[in-house]
MARGU-331260 format. One record per residue: x, y, z of N, C-alpha, C in turn. Coordinates in steps of 0.2 Angstrom, whole numbers, padded with zeros to 4 digits, always signed. Each point is the difference from the previous one (the first is absolute). Example, Ala and Ser with C-alpha at 12.3 -4.5 7.8 and 13.67 -1.06 7.14 Angstrom:
BEGIN
+0066-0028+0039-0004+0006+0000+0004+0006+0000/-0002+0005-0004+0004+0006+0001-0004+0005+0003/
end
This chain:
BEGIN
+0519+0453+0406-0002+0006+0003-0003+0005-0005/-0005+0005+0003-0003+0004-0004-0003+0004+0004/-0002+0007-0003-0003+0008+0004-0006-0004+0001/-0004-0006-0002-0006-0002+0004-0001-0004+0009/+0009-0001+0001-0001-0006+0004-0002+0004+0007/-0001+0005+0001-0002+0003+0006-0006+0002+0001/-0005-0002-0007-0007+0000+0001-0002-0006-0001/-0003+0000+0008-0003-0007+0001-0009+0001+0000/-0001-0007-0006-0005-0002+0001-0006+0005-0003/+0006+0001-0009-0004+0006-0005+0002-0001-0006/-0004-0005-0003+0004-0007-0006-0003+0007-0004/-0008+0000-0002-0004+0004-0005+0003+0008+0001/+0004+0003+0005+0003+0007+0000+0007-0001-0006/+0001-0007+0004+0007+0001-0004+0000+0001-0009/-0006-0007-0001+0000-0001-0005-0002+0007-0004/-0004+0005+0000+0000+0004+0000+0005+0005-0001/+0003+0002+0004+0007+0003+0000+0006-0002-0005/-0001-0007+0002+0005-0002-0005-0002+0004-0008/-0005-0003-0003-0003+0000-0004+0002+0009-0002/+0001+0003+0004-0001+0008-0001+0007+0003+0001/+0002-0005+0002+0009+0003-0003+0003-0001-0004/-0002-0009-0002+0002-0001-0006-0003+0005-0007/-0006+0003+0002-0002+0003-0006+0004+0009-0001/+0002+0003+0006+0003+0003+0002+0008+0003-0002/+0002-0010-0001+0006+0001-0001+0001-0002-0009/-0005-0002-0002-0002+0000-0007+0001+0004-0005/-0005+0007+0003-0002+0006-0001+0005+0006+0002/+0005-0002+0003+0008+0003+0004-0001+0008-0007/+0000-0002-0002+0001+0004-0008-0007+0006-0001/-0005-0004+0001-0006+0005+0000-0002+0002+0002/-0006+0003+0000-0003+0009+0005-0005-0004+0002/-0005+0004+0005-0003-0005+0007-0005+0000-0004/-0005+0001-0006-0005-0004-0004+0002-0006+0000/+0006-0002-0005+0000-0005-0002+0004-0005+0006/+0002+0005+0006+0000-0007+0004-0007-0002+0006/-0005+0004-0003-0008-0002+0003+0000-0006-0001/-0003+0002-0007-0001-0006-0004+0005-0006+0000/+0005+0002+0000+0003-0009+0004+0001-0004+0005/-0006+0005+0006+0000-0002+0006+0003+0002+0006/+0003+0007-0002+0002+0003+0004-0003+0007+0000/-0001+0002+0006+0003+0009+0003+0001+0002+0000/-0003+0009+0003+0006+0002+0004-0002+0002+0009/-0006-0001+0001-0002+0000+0002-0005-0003+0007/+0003-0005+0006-0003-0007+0002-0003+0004+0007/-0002-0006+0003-0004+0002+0004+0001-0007+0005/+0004-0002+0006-0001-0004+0003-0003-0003+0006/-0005-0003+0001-0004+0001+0006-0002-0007+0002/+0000+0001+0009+0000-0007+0003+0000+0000+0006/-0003-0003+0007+0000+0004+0006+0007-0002+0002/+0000+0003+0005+0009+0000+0003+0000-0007+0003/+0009-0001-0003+0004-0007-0001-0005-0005-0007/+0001+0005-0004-0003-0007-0006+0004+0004-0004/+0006+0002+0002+0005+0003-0004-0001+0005-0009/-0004+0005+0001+0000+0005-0004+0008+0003-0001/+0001+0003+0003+0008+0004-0001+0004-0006-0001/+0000-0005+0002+0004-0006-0003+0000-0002-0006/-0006+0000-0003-0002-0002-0008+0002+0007-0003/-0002+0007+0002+0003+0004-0004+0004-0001-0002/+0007-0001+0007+0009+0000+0001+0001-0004-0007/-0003-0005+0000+0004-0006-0002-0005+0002-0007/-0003+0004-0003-0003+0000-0006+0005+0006-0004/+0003+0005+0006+0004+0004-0004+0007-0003+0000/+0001-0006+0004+0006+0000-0002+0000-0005-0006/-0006-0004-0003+0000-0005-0005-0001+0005-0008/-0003+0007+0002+0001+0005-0006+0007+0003-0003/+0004+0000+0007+0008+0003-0002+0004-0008+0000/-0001-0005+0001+0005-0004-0002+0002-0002-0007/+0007-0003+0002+0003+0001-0008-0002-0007-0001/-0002-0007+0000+0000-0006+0000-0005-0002-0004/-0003-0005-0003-0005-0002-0004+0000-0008+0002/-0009-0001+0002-0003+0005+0005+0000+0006+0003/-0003+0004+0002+0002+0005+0004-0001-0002+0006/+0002+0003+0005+0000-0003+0009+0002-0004+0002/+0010+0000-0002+0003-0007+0002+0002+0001+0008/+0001+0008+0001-0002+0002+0009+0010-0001+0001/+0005-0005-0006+0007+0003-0001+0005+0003-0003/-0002+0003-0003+0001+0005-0006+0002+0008+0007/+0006+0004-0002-0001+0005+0001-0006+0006+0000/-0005+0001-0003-0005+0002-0002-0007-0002+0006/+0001-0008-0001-0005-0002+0006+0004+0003+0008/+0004-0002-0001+0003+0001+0008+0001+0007+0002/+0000+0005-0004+0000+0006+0002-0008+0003+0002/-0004-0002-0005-0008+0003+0002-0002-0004+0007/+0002-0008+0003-0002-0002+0002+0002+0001+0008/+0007+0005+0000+0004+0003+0005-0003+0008+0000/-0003+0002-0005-0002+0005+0003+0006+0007-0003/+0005-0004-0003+0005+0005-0003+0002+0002-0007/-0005-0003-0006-0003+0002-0006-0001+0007-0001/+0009+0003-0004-0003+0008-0002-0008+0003-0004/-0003-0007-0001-0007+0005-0005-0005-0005+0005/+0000-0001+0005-0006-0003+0006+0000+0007+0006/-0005+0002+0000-0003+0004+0006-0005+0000+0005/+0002-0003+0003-0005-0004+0006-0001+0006+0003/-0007+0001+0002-0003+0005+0005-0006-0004+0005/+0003+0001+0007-0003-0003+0004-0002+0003+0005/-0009+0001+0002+0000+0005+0004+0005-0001+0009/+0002+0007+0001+0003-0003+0006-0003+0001+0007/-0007+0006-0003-0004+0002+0006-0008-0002-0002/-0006+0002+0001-0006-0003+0001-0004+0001-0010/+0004+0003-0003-0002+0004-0005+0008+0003-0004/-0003-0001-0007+0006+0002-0005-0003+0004-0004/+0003+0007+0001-0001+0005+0000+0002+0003-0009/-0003+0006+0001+0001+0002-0009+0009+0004-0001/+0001+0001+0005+0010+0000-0003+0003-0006+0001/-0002-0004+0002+0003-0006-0003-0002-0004-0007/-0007+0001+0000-0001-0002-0007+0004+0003-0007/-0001+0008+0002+0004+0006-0004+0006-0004-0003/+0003-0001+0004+0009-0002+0000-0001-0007-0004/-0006-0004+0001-0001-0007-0005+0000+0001-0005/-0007+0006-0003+0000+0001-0005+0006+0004-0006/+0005+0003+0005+0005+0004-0004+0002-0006-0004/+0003-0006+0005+0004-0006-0001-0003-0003-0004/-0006+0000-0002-0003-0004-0005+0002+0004-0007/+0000+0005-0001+0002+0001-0005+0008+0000-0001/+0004-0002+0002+0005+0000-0003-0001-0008-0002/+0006-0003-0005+0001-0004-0003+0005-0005+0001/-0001-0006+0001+0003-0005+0003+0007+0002+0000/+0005-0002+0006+0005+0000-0002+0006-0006-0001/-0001-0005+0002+0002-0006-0002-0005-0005-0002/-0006-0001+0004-0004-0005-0003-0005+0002-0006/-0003-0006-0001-0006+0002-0006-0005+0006+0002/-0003+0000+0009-0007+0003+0001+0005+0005+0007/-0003+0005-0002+0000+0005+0007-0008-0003+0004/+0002-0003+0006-0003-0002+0005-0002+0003+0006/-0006+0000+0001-0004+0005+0005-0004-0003+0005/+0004-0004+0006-0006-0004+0002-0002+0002+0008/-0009+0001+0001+0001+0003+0005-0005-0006+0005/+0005+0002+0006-0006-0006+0003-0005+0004+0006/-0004-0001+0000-0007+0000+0004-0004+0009-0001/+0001-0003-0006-0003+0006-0003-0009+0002+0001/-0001-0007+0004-0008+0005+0002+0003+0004+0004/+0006+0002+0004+0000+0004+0005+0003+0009-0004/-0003+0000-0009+0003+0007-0003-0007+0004+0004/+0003+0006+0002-0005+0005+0001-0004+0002-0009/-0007+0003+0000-0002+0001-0003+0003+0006-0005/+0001+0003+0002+0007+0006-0006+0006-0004-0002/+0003-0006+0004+0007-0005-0002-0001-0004-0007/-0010+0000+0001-0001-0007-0004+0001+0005-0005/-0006+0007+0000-0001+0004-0009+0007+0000+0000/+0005+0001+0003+0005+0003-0002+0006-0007-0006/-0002-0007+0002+0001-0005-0002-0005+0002-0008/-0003+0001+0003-0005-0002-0006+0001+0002-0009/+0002+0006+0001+0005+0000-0008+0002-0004-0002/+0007-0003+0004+0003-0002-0001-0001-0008-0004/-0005-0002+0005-0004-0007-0003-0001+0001-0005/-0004+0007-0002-0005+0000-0008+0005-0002-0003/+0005+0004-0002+0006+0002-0004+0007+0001+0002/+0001-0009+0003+0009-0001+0001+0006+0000-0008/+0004+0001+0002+0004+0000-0003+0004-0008-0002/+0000+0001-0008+0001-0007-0003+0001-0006+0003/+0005+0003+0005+0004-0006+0004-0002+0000+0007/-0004+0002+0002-0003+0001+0006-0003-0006+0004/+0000-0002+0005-0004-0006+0002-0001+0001+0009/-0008+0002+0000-0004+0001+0008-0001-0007+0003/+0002-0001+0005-0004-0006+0003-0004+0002+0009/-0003+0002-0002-0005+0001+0008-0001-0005+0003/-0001-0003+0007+0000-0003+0004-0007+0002+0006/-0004-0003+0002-0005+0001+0006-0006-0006-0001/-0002+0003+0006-0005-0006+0003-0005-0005-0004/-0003+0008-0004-0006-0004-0004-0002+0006-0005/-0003-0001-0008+0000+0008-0005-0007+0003+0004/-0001-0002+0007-0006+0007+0003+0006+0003+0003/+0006-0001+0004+0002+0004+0004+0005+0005-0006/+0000-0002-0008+0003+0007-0004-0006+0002-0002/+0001+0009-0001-0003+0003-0004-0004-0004-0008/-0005+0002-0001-0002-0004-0006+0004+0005-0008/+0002+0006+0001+0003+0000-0006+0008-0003+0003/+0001+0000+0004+0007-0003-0002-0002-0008+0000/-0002-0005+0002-0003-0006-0001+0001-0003-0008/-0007+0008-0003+0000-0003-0007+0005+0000-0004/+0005+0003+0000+0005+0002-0002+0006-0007-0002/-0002-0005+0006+0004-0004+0004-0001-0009-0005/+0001-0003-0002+0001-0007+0000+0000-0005+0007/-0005-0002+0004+0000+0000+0007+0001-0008+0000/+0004-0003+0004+0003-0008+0002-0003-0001+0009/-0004-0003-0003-0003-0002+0009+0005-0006+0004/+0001+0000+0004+0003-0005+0003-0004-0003+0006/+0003-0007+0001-0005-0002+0006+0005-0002+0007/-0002+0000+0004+0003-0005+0003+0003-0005+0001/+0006-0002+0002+0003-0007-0004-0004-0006+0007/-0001-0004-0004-0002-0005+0005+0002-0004+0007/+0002-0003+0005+0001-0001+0004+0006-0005-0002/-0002-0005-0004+0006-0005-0001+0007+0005-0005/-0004+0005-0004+0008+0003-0004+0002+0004+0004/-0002+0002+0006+0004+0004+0006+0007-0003+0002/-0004-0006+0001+0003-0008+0006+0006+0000-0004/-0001-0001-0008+0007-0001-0005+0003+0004+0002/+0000+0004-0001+0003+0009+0001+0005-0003+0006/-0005+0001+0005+0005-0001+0010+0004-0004+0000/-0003-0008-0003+0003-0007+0001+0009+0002-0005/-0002+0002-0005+0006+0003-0005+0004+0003+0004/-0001+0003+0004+0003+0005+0003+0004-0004+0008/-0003-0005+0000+0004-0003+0006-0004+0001+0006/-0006+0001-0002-0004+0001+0007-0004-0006+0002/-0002-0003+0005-0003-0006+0003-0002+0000-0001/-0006-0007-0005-0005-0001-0005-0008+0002+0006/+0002-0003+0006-0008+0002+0005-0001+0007+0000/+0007+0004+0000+0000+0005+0004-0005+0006-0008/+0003-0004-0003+0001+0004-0009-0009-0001+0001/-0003-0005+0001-0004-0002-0003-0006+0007+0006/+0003-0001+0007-0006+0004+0000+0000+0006+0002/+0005+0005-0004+0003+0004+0002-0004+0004-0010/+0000-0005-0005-0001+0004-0005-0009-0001+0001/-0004-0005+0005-0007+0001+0001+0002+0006+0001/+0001+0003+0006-0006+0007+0005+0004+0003-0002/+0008+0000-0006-0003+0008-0003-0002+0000-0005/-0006-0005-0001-0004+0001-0005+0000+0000-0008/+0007-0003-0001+0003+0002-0005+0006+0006-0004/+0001+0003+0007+0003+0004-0002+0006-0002+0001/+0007+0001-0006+0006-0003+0000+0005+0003+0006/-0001+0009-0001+0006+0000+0004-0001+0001+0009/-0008-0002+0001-0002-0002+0005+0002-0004+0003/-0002-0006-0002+0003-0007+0001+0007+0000+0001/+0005+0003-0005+0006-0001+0000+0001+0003+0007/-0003+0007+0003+0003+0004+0004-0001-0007+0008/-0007-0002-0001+0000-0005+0003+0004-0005+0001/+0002-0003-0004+0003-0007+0001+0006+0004+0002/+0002+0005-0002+0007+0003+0003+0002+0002+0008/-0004+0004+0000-0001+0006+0006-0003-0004+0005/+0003-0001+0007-0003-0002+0004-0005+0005+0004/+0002+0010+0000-0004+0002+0002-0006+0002-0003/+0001-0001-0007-0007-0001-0004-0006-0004+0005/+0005-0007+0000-0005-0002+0002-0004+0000+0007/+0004+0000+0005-0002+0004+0007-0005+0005-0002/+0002+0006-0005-0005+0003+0002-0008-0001-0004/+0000-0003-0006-0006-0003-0002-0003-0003+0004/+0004-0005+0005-0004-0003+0007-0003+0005+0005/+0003+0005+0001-0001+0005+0002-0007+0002-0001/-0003+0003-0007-0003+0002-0004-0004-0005+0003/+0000-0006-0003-0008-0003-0001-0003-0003+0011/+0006+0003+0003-0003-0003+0007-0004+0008+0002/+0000+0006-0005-0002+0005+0004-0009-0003+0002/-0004-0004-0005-0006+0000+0005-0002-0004+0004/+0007-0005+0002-0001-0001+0008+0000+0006+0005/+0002+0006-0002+0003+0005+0005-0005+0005-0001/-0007-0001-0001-0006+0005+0001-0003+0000+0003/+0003-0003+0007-0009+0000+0006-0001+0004+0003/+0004+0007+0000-0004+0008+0000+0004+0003-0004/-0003+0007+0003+0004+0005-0005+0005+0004+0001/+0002-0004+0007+0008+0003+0000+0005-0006-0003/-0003-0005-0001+0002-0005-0004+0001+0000-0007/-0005+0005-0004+0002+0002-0006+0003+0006-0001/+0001+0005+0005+0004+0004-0001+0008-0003-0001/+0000-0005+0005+0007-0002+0000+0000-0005-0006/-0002-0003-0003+0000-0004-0007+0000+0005-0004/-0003+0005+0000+0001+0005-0007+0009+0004+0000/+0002+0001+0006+0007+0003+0001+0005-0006-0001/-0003-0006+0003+0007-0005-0004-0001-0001-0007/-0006+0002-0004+0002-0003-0005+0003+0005-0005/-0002+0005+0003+0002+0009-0004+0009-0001+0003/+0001-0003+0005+0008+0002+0002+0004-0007-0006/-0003-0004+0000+0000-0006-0001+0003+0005-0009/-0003+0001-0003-0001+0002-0005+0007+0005-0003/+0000+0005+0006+0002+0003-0002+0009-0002+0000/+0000-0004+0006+0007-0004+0001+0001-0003-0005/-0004-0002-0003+0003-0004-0008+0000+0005-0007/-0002+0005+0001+0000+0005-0004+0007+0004+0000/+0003+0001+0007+0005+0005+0003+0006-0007-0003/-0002-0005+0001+0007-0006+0000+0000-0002-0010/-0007+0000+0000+0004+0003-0009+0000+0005-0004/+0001+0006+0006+0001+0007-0006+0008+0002+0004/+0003-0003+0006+0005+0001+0004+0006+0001-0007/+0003-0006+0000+0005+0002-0005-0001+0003-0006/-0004+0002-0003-0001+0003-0006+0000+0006+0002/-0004+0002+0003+0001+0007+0005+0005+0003+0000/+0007-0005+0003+0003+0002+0004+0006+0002-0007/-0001-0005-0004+0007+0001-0007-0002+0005-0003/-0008+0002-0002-0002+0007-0004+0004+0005+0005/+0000+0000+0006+0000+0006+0005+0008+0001-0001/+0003-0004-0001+0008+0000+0001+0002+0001-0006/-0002-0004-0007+0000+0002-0005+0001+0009-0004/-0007+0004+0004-0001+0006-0003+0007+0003+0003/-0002-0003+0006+0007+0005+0006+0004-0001-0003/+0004-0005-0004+0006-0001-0005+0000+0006-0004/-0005-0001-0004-0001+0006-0007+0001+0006+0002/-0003+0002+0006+0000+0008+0002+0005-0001+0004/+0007-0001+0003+0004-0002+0003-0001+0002+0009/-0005-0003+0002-0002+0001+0005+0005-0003+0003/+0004-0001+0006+0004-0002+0003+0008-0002-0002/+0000+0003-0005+0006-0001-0003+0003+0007+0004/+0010-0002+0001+0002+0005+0004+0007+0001-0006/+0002+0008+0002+0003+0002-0005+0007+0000+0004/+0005+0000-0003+0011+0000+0000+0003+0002-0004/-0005+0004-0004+0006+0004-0006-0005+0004+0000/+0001+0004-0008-0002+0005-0003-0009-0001-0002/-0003+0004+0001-0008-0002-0001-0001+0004-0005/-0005-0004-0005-0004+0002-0007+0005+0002-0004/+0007-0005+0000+0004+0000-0006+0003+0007-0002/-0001+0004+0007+0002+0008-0001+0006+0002+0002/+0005-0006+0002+0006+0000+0004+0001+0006+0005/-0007+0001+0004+0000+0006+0007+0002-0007+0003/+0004+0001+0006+0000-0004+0005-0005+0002+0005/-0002-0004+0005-0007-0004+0002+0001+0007+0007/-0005+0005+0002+0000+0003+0006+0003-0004+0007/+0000+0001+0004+0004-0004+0006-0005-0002+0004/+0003-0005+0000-0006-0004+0006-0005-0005-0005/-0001+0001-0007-0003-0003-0007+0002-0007-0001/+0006-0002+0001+0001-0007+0000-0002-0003+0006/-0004-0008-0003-0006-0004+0001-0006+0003+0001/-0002+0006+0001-0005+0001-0001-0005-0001-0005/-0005-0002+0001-0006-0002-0006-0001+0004-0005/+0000-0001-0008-0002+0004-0006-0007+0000+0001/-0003+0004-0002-0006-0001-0003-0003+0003-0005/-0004-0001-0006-0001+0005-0006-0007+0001+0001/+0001+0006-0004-0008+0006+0001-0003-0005-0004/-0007-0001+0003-0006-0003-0001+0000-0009+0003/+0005+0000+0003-0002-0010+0005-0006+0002+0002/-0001+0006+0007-0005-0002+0004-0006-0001-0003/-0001+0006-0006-0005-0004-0004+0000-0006-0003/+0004+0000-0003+0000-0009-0004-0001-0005+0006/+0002-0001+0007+0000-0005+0003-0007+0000+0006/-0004+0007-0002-0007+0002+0002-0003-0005-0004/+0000+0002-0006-0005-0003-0006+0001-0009+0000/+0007+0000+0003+0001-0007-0003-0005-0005+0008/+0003+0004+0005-0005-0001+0006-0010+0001+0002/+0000+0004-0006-0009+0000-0001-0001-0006-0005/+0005-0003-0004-0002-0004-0003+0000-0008+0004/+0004+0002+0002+0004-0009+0003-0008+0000+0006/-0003+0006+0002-0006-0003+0004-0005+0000+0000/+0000+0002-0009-0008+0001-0003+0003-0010-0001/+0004-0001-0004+0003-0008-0001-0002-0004+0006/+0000+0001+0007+0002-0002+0005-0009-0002+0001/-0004+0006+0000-0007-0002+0001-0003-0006-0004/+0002+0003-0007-0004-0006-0006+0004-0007+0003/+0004-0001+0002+0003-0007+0003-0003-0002+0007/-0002+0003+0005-0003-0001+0005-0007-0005-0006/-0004+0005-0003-0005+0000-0001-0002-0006-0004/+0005-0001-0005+0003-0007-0004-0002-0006+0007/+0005+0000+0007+0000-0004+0004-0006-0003+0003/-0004+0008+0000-0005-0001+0004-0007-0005-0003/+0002+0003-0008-0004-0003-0004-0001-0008-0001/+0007-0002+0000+0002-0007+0000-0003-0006+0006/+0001+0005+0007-0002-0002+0006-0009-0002-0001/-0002+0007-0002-0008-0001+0000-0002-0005-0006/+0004-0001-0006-0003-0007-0003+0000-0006+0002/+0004-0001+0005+0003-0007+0004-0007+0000+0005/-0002+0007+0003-0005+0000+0002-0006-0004+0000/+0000+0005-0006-0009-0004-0005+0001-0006-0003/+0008-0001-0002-0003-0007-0002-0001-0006+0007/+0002+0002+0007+0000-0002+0005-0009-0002+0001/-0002+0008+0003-0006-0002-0001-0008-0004-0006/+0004+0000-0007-0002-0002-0006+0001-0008+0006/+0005-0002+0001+0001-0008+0001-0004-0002+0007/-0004+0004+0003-0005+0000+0006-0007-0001-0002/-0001+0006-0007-0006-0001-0004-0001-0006-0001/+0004-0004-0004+0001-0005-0006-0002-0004+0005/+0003-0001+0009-0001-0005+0003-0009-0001+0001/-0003+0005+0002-0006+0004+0003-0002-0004-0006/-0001+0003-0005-0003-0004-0004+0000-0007-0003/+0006-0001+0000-0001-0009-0001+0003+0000-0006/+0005+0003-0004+0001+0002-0008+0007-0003+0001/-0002-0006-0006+0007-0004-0002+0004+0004-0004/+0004+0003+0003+0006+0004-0001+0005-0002+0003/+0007+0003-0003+0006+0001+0005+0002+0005+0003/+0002-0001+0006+0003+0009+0004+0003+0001-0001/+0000+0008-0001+0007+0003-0001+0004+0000+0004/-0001-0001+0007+0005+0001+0006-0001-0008+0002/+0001-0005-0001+0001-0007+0001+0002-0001+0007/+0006+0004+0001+0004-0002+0008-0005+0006+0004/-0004+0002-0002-0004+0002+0007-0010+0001+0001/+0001-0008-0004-0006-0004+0001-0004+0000+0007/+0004-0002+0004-0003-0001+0007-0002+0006+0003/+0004+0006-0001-0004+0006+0004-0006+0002-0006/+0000-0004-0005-0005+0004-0005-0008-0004+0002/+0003-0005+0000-0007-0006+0004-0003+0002+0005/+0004+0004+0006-0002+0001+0005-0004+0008-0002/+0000+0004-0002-0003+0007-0003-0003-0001-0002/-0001-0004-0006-0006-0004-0002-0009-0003+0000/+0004-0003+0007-0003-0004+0006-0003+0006+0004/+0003+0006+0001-0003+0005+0004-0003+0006-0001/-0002-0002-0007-0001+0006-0006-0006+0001-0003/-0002+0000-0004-0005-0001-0006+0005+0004-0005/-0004-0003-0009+0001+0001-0005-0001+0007-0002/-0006+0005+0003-0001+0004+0000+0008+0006+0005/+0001-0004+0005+0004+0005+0006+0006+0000-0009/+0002-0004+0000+0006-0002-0004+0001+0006-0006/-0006-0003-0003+0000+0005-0007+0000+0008+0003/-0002+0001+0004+0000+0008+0001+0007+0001+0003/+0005-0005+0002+0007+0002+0002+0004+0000-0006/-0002-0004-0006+0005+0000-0005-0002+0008-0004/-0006+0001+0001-0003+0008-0003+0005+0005+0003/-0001-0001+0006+0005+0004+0003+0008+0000+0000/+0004-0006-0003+0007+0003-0002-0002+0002-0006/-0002-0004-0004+0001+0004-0009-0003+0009+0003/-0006+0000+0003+0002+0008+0000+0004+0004+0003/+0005-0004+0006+0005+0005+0002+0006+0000-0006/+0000-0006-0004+0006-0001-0005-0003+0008-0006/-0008+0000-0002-0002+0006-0004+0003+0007+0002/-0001-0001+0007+0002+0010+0002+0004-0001+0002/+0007-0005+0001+0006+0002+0001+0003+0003-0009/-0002-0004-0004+0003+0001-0007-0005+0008-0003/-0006-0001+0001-0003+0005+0000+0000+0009+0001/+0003+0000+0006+0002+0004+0005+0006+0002+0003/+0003+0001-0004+0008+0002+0001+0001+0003+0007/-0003+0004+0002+0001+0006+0006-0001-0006+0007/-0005-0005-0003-0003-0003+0009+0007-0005+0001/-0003+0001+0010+0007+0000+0004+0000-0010-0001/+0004-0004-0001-0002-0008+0000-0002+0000+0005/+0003+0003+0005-0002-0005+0007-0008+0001+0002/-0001+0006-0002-0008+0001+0000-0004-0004-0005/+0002+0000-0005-0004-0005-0004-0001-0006+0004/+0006-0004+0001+0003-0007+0004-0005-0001+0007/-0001+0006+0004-0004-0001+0004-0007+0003+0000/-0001+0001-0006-0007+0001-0001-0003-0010-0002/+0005-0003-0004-0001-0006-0002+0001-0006+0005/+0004+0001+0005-0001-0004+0006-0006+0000+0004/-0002+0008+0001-0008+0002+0002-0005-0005-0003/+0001+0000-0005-0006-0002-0006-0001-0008+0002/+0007-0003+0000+0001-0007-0002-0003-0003+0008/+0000+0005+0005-0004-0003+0005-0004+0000+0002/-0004+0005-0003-0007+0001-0001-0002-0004-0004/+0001-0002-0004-0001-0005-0005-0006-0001-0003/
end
């Protein structure tokens, strides 16, 4: 076992990494010149399209910096199991929750960066999807970068070094990741206990992406609803026909957004209510004053000055969280899309390739056959630009995007 076994199908990141911890932990003793020059840091940069597992290489890169083992990254060491859990006193993970990560949260990174490890070698900074920093989040990062403290260690995460700022970029040692290939998914699933047929074409159409796949081979409403997804242009032979494919696929979305934000929602909510004793009822003396409680006070609810606000903020948050998860779904749905129609194209032309959607060859044939090259490509133009002004455009409503794209897709 080792902090690398959960990235699949990234021999040249590891070897990398490796290499830079062990010079890391070399260096344990000296100031961050001299661990430049030994191949390390302080400052990374990792980047990869989603499911090629960047935050995973970060995770498992800080916890192969704080382990006590030699090697570093033996992934059972106290030290690795705590970075790896998330429960590492000098690891602070900043994740945006809503569309954009904003300059007080950065603030509160940057404090943290300056104080100095408290049990491991490196105080750890790791933030994932960092093209989503607002542009006052990045400057406000960007000190920081110039001039971390000795033990300091940033790891940034996102798509590609155009979606960060170019002074934060340069600042950065950048680790490209790829997509793991289709048979190192299959290991992953088969490992895991999943049917070798089901593994196999479950890690094709998502493309490579791991925990795609995995959701798939899991989830049976996953996959109901990708079926869903790829039958909508059967359902465009008018336009009341798209308007109703555009609302399943937005309701569709959003179902799966509400069903993974439900329980987390629900323990933060209950959570704060603890802290500010919201529903807590009093049978004795209140605020350790030994007054006994007015009459009629017992079982009645406590509650302390400032919940409604605390439970406002926590509620503007959980639905700013709530959108960028629709819009995550939505996003997933429309690549299943274009790789849909990409496997029409491919037909249309005669191009010795493999589909991405294997099991829905036969309606792809038939589109195909009804189509030209030309109709095609201007329908695959048309999701990538609704995928553009959904990420683009904060404020636009999806469902209007969504049925501006089914419009599109049947005009063709």
């Amino acid at each position: 076992m080792s902090v690398w076994d959960a990235l699949v199908g990234q021999p040249a990141v590891v070897d990398t990494l490796t290499a830079a911890a062990q010079a890391a932990t070399q260096v344990a003793t000296g100031g961050p010149m001299v661990a430049a020059q030994a191949g390390m840091t302080q400052s990374w940069l990792f980047v990869g399209p989603a499911g090629s597992g960047r935050s995973v290489a970060a995770r498992a890169f800080a916890a192969a910096l704080e382990c006590e083992e030699t090697p570093p990254g033996c992934g059972e060491c106290a030290r690795c199991h705590t970075v790896l859990t998330g429960t590492a006193a000098d690891l602070r993970l900043v994740r945006p929750e809503g569309l954009s990560l904003g300059v007080r949260d950065v603030r509160g990174l940057v404090r943290d960066a300056s104080a100095a490890p408290s049990a491991g070698r490196w105080r750890i900074l790791l933030v994932e999807d960092a093209d989503r920093l607002t542009e006052q989040a990045a400057n406000a990062l960007l000190k920081a970068l110039e001039e971390p403290s000795d033990r300091t260690v940033f790891l940034l995460c996102a798509p590609s070094v155009d979606d960060v700022l170019p002074t934060v970029r340069s600042r950065c040692r950048v680790v490209n990741l790829r997509l793991p290939a289709p048979d190192d998914v299959v290991a992953v699933l088969t490992a895991d206990g999943v049917d070798p047929d089901l593994a196999r074409l479950v890690a094709v159409v998502a493309q490579g992406h791991v925990g795609r796949a995995r959701r798939l081979a899991t989830d049976e409403q996953a996959r109901r609803r990708r079926a869903e997804v790829l039958a909508i242009p059967t359902r465009l032979s008018g336009v009341g026909g798209c308007l109703a494919a555009a609302a399943s696929l937005v309701a569709a979305a959003t179902a799966d957004a509400d069903a993974a934000n439900a329980d987390r929602d629900e323990a933060e909510t209950d959570a704060l209510k603890s802290a500010y004793g919201v529903g807590a009822t009093s049978t004795g003396s209140l605020s350790g004053r030994g007054r006994a409680p007015k009459a009629g006070a017992k079982g009645r609810a406590l509650t302390v000055r400032g919940s409604a606000g605390a439970l406002k903020e926590l509620e503007k948050a959980q639905k700013s969280r709530g959108r960028r998860t629709v819009l995550d779904s939505l996003d997933r749905a429309l690549v299943d899309l274009a790789g849909w129609y990409r496997d029409v194209l491919m037909l249309q032309l005669g191009a010795p390739v493999e589909p991405v959607h294997p099991d829905q060859t036969a309606n792809a044939q038939r589109l195909a056959a009804a189509s030209t090259p030309e109709r095609t490509l201007r329908r695959i133009e048309a999701v990538v630009a609704c995928r553009e002004s959904l990420l683009a455009t904060p404020g636009l409503a999806p469902l209007v995007a969504v049925e501006a794209l089914t419009l599109a897709l049947r005009a063709g």
